[in-house]
N, C-alpha and C positions, 0 to 999 in steps of 0.2 A: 687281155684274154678273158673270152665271157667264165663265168662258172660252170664246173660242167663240164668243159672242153681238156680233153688232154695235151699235154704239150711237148712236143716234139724238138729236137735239138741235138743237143750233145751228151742229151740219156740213152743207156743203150738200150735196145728194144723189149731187155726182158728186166726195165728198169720195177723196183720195189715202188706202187703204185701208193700213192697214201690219198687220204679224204682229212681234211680240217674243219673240224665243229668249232668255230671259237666267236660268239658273236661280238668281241671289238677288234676292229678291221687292223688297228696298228698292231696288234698279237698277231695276226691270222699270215699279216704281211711278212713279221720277224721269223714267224714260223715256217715258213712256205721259203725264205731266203737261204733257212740255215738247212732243211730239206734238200735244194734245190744243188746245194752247194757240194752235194755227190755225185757225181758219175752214174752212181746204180739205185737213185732215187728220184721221183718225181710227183710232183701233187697234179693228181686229175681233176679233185675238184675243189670246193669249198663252202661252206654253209653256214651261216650265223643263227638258226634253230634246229630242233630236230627232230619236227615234221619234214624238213625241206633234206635233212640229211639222211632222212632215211629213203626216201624216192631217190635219192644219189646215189646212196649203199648200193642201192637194189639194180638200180640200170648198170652203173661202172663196176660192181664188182672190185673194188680195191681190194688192195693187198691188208693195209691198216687204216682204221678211223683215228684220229686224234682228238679226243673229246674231252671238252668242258666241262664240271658238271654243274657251274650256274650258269642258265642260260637264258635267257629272256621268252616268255609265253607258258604255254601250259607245262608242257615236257620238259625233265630235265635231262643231265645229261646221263645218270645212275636209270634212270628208265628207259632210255634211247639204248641206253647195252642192252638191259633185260627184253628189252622188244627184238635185237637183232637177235641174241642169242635163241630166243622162242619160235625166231622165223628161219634158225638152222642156217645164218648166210655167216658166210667162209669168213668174212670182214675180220680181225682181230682188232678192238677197241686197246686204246693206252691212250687212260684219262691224264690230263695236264689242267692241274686246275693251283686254286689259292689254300683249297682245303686241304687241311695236315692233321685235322683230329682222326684218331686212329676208327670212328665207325665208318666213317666215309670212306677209308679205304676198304674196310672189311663188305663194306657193302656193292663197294664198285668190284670186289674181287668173284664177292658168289653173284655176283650178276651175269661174270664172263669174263669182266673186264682182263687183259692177258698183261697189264701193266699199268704204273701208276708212278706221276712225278708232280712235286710241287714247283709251283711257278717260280720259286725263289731258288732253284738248284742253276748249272752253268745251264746253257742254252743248249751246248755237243751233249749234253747227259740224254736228249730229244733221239740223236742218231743211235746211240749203242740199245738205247729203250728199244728202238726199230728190229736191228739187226738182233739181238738177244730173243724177242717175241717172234720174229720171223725162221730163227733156227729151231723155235716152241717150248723158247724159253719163257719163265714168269720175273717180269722186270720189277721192283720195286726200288725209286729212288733212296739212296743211304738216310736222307732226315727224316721220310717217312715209314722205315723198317724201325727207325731206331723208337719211333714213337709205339711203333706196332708190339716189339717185343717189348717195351714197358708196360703196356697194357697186359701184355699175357703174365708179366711176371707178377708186376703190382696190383692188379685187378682195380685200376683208379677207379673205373666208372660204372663200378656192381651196382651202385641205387639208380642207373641209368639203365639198366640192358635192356628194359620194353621199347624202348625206340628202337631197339631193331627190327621191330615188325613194321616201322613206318615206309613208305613210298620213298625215292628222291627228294620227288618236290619238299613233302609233311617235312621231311629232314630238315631242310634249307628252310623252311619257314617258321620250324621249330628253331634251331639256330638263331635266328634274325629277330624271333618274339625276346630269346633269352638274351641276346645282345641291346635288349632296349628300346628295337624296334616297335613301332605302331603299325595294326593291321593296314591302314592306308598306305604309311610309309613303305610297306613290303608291296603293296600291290604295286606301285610306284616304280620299286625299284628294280622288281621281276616282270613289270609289265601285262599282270593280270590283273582281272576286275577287282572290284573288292568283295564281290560276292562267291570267286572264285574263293579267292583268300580265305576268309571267312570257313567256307566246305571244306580246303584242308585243315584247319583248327578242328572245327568239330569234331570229322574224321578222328584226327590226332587223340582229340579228347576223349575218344569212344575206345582207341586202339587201348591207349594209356590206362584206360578205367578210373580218370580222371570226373569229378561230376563240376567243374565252373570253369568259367576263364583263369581267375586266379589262381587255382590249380594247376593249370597248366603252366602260366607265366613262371610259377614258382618252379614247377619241372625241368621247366627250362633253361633259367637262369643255372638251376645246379648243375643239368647236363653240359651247359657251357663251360662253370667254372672247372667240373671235373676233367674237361677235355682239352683244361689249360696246363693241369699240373706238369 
């Protein structure tokens, strides 16, 4: 079945329509199975960035997006919410990603995001996420509440909280600098130039009030270690 196309069967007609942002195809496939495997559920399309998911949003009108938020190209997945939310479409986002430090959810939550689960909970946590967001409930997976309210109780990451002015992307790249990563390595691995790369550091570096690279790398690394405790 192309992308895009809805699919007909043995859903019933006023089945809970979803969209899949997930850019590796054996996720995308595990996810659309375990979906597919209700009655009053069905994927109408699927998109592996999100430029291409949001002209999907916008034509098919789903019921829920399921979104990444590392994605391959410019956009990520924490800015594909903030674009749909600014464009007022009905869509309700519930990101599934690997991220579990507690700003990425805070950030995917004021974006819009109506839910949030990490990749490492059961695969069924995927349905009730559905059903709970679609009754207009706020879904968050058990391992990453638990992280959430450590954070509000222990305040771990107070010499960090200027990152929360940063973009998706700046996040993810900030991350990946503090993991050890090299600018090319992240262009590499997120699929943007290295001159892209590069513009979110600076950025980063300008938001931060950071004046070197080393300043930065140094930020980073603490914001990572803090977001391990």
């Amino acid at each position: 079945m192309m992308k895009g196309m809805k699919k007909t069967g043995k859903h019933d007609a006023g089945a809970i329509t979803v969209l899949i942002l997930e850019d590796h195809p054996l996720m995308r496939k595990g996810i659309r199975e375990i979906i597919e495997h209700e009655k009053d559920m069905t994927v109408c399309a699927e998109a592996d960035s999100a430029n291409r998911a949001v002209g999907l949003i916008a034509r098919l009108d789903p019921d829920i997006a399921i979104v990444d938020i590392s994605l391959a190209g410019e956009t990520g997945g924490i800015d594909l919410i903030k674009a749909m939310t600014g464009r007022g479409m009905r869509t309700k986002a519930i990101v599934l990603t690997m991220h579990g430090e507690s700003l990425y959810v805070e950030q995917a939550l004021h974006a819009g995001a109506r839910g949030y689960i990490a990749k490492s909970e059961a695969p069924q946590i995927i349905i009730g996420a559905i059903r709970d967001v679609m009754k207009g409930g706020l879904f968050v997976s058990s391992s990453v509440s638990g992280i959430v309210i450590d954070r509000l109780v222990n305040d771990a990451v107070e010499p960090c909280k200027s990152v929360e002015g940063l973009t998706g992307r700046e996040l993810e790249i900030l991350e990946l600098i503090g993991k050890g990563y090299k600018p090319v390595d992240i262009s590499k691995s997120l699929n943007l130039s290295i001159n892209t790369v590069e513009t979110h550091l600076k950025n980063s570096r300008g938001k931060l009030g950071l004046s070197s690279s080393g300043d930065l790398m140094r930020h980073a690394i603490e914001w990572v270690h803090s977001n391990r405790k």
